[in-house]
N, C-alpha and C positions, 0 to 999 in steps of 0.2 A: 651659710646662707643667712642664719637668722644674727648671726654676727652683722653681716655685712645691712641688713634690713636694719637692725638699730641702731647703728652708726647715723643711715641716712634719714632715719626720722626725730634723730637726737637735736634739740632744741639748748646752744646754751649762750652767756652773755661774755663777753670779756672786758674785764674792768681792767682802765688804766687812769696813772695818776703821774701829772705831769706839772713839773716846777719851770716855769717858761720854756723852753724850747725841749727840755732834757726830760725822759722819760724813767720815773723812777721806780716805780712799778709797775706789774702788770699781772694780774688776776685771772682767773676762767670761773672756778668755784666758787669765791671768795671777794671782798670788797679789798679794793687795792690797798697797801698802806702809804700811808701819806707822808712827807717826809718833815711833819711833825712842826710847819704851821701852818696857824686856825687860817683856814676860810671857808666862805659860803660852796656850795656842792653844784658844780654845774655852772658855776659862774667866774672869773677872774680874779683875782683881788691884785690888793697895789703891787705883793709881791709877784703875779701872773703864776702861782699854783694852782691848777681846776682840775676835776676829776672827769671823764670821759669814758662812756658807757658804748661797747658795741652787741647789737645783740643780732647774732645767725640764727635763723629760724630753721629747721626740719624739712622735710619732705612732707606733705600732710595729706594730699591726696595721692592714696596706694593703687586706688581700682583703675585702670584704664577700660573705658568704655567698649565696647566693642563695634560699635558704630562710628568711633571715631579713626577706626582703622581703612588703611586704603585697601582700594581693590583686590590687588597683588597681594598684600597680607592677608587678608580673609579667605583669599584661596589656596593661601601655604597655609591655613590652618585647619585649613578644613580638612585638605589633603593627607595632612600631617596625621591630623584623626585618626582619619579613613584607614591611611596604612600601619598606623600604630596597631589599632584595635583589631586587625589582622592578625595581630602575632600571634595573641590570644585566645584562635579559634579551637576547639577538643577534634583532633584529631580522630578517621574511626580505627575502633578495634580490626587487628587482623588477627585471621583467626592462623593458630601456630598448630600444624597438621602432628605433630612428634609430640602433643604434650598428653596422649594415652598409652605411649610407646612403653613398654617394657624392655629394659637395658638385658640381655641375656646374662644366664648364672654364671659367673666365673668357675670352674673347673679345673683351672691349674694357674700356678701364679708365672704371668708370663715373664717375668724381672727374672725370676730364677730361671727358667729356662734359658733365655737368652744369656743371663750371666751376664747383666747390664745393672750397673749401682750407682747412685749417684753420691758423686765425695764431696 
């Protein structure tokens, strides 16, 4: 999830560098390279080499208002609450009638007697 959260608010540019029609590089991190002649940046020259900037912006507002929600959803969330916070509840004690009970004294061991073993 917090993968997926920075991906969507990740801001970056992609630089490309084009020799008339032909695309010769192309950048994200890094300023394109050029294919090694001078001209001005952002503009044509006689050979038509110019350099070309795109830049994707992020996602930048995260909060959704809660007032901006419809009817129907405000009442699946409220709902959604309600029966969440249900699950939640402390249950009460019962009380367990056998837990002063006294197990009687063994006397004879009844495996031997029966002549029952487990293999």
């Amino acid at each position: 999830m917090a993968f997926l959260m920075f991906l969507s608010t990740m801001s970056f540019t992609v630089h490309q560098h084009f020799c008339g029609d032909f695309l010769v590089d192309q950048s994200v991190f890094f300023e394109a390279d050029t294919c090694g002649m001078e001209h001005d940046s952002g503009v044509a020259d006689e050979k038509g080499c110019y350099d070309d900037s795109i830049a994707i912006d992020g996602q930048k507002d995260l909060k959704i208002p809660f007032y901006d929600l419809s009817f129907d959803q405000q009442v699946f969330l409220v709902s959604f609450a309600y029966s969440f916070s249900g699950l939640f509840e402390e249950l009460p004690a019962k009380d367990i009638p056998y837990t002063k009970y006294i197990p009687p004294l063994i006397v004879q061991e009844i495996h031997i007697l029966n002549e029952t073993f487990l293999i």
